[in-house]
MIVEXZA-909761 format. One record per atom (N, C-alpha, C, O): y negated, x, z; residue in one letter. Coordinates in pm, whole numbers, padded with zeros to 5 digits, always signed. Each point is the difference from the previous one (the first is absolute). Layout:
YXZa
...
// end
This chain:
-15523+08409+03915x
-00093-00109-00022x
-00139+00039+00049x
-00088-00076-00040x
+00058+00154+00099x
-00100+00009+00117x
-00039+00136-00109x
-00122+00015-00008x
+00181+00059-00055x
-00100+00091-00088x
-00012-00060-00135x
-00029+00082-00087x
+00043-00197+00052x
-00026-00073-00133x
-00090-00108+00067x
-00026-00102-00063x
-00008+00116+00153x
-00150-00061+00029x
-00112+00072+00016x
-00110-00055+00001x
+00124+00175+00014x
-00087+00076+00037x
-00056+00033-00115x
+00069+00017-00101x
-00242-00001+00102x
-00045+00005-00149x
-00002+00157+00000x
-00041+00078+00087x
+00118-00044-00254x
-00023+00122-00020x
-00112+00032-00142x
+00021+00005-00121x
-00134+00010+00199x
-00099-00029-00153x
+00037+00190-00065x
+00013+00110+00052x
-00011-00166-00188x
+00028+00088-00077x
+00146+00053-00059x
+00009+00067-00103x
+00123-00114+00197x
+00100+00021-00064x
+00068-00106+00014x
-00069-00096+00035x
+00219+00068-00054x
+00030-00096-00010x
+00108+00000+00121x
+00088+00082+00026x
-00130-00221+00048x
+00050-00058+00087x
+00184+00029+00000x
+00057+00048+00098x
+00006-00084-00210x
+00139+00035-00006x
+00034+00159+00030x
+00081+00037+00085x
-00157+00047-00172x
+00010+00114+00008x
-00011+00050+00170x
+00098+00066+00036x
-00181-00084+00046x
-00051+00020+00127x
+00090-00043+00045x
+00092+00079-00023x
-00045-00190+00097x
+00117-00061+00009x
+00135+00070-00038x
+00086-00021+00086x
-00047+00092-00179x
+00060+00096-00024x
+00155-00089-00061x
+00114+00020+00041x
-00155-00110-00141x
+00065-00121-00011x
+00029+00035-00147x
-00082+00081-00043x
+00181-00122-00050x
+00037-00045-00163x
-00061-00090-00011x
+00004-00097+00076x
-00117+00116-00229x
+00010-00129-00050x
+00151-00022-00167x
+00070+00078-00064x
-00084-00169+00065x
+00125-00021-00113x
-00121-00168-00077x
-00080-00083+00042x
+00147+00122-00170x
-00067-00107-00100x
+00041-00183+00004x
+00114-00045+00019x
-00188-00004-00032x
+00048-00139+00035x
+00044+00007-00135x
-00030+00081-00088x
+00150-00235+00081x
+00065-00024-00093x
-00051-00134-00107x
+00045-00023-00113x
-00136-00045+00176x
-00066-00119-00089x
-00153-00012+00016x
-00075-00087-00045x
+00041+00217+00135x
-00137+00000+00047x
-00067+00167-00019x
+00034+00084+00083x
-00091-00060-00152x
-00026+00121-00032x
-00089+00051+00130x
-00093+00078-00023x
+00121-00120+00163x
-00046+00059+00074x
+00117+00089+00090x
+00109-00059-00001x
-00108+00159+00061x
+00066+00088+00119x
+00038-00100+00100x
-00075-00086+00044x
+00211+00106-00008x
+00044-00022+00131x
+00014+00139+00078x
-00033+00106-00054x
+00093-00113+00204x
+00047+00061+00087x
+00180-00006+00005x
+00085-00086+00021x
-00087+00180-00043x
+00143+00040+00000x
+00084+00018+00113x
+00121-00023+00006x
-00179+00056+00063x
+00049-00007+00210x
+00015-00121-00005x
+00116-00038+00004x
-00228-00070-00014x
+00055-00144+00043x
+00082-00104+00001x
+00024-00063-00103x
+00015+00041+00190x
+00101-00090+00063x
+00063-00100-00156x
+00108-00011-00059x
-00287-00062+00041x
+00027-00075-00118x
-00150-00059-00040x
-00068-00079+00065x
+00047+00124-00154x
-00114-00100-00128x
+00017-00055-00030x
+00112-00050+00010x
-00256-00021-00116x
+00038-00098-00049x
-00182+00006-00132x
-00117+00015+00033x
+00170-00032-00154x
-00045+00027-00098x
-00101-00105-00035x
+00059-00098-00046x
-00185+00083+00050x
-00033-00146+00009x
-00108-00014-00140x
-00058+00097-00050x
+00048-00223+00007x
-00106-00021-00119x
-00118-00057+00044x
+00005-00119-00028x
-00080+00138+00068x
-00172-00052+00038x
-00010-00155-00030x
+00010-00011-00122x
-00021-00089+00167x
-00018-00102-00036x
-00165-00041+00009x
-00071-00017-00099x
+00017+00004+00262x
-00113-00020+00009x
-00064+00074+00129x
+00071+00007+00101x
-00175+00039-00098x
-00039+00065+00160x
-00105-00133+00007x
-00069-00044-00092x
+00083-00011+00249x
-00143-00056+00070x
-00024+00077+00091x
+00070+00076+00067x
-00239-00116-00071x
-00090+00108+00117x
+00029-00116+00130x
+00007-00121-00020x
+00002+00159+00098x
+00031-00090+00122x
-00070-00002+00060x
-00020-00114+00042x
-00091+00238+00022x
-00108+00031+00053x
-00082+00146-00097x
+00057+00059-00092x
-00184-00030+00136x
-00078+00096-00081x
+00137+00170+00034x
+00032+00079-00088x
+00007-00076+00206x
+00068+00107-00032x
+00168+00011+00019x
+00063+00095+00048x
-00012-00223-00101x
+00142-00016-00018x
-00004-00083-00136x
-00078-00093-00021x
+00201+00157-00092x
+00047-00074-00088x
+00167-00024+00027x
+00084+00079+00043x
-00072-00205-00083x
+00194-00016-00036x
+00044+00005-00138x
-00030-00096-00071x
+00108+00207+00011x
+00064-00007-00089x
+00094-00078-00023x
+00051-00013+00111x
+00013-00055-00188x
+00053-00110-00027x
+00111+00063-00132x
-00046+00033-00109x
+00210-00023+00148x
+00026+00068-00144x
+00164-00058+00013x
+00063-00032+00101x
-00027+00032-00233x
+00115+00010-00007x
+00130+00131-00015x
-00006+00108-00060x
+00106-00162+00131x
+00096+00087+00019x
+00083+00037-00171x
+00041-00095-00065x
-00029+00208+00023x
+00071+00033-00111x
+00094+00093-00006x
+00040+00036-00111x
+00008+00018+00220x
+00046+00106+00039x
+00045+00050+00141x
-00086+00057+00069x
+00205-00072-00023x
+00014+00070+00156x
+00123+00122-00036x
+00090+00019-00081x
-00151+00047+00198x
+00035+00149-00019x
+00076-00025+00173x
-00076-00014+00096x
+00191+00013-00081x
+00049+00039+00130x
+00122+00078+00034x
+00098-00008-00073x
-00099+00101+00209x
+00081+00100+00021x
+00133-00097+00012x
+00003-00120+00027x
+00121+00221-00059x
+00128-00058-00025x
+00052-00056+00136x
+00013+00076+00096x
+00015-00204-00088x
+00052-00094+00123x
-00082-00056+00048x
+00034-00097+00067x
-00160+00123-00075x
-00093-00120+00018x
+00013-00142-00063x
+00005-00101+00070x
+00000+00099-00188x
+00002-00128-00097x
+00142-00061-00039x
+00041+00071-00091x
+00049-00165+00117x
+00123-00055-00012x
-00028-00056-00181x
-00038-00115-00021x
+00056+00189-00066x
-00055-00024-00142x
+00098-00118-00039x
-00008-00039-00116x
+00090-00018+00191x
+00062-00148-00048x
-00055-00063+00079x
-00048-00084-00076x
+00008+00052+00191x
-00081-00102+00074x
-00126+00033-00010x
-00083-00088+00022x
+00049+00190-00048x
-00126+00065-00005x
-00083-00079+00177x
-00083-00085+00032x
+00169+00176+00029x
-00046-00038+00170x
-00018+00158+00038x
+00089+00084+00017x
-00240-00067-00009x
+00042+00086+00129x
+00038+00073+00109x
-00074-00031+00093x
+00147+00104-00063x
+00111+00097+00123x
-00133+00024+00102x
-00051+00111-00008x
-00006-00201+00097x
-00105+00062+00110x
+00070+00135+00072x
-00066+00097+00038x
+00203-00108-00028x
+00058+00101+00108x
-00055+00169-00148x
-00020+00097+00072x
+00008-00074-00154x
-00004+00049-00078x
-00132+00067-00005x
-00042+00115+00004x
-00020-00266-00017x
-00175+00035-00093x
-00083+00039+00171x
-00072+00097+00021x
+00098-00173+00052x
-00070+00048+00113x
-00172+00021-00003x
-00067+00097+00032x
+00025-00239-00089x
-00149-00008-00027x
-00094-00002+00137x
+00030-00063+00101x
-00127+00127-00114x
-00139+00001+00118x
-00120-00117-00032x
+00008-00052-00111x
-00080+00022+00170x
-00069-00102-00015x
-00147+00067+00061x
-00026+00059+00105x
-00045-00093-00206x
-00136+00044+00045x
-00076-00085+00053x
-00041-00080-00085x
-00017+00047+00241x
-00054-00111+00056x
-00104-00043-00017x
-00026-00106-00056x
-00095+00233+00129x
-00087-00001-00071x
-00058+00138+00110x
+00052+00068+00088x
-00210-00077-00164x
-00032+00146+00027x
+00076+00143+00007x
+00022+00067-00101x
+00016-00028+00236x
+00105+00116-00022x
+00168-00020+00097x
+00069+00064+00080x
-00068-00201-00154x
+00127-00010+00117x
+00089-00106-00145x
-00040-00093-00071x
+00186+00178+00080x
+00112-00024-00075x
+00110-00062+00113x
-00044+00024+00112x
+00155-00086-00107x
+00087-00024+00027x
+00153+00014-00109x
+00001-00037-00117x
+00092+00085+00175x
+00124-00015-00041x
+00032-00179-00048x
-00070-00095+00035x
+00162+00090-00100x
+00055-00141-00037x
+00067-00027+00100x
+00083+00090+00007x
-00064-00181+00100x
+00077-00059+00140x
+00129-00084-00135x
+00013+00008-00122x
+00062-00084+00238x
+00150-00033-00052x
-00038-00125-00068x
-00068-00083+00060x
+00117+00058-00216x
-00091-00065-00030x
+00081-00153+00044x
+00104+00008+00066x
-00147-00117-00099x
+00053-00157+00029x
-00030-00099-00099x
-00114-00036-00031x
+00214-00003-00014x
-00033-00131-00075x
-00094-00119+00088x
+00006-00029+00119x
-00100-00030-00240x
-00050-00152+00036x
-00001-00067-00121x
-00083+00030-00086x
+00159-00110+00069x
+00024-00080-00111x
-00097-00115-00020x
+00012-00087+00086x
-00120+00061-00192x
-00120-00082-00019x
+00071-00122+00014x
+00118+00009-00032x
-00162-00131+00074x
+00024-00122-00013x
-00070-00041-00089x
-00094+00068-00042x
+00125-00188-00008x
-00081-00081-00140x
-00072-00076+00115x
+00023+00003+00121x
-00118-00073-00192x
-00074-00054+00080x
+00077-00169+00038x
-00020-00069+00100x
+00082+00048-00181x
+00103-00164+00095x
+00063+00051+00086x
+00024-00077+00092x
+00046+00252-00071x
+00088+00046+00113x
-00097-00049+00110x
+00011-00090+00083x
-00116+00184-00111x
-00091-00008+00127x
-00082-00122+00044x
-00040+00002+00116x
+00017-00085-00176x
-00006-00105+00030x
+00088-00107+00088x
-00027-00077+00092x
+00135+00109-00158x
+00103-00092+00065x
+00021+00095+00153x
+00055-00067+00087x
-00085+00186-00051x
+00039+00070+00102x
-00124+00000+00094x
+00001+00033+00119x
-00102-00075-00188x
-00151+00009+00137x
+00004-00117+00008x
-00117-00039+00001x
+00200-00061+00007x
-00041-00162+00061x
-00158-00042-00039x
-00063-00080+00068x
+00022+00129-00157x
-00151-00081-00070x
+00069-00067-00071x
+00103+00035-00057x
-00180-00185+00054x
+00053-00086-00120x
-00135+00034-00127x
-00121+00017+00015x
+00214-00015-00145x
-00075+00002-00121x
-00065-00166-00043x
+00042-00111+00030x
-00157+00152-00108x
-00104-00165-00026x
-00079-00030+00046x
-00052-00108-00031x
// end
């Protein structure tokens, strides 16, 4: 990860990296072939958020994932498997900790459970 950030002006970042690319299947762009798992996306909309950040905005058409990651009848994720990193911010990542359910309440659950009266 840390040499696919690094700018290599003049050749190509995959190549340097010392990485496969392989052809996307609904997206005529390159994936990475090492990775864990992709995901093939269609451009919907970019907003500028500030003068030097944009958000791309796209839809999913395509996932590419290593074998036992993806439960293709529940289509649930194997965390013990995929073993994802999380980028925080600046130069600090964390591992995924154990993960925990929190189940959303509707809003009459929670109502009826914070003793506010509604009206």
């Amino acid at each position: 990860m840390s040499a696919r950030s690094t700018p290599h002006p003049g050749t190509s970042e995959i190549d340097a990296a010392g990485l496969t690319a392989l052809p996307g299947v609904s997206i005529p762009v390159p994936r990475i072939a090492e990775a864990a798992a992709s995901l093939e996306c269609r451009h919907y909309q970019t907003l500028q958020v500030s003068p030097e950040r944009r958000l791309c905005v796209g839809e999913v058409v395509y996932l590419h994932a290593r074998a036992g990651i993806v439960d293709p009848a529940r289509m649930y994720v194997n965390l013990d498997v995929y073993r994802p990193v999380a980028r925080l911010f600046a130069n600090l990542y964390a591992p995924l900790g154990k993960p925990f359910t929190l189940v959303r309440q509707t809003y009459a659950e929670w109502l009826a459970s914070s003793g506010i009266k509604s009206g």
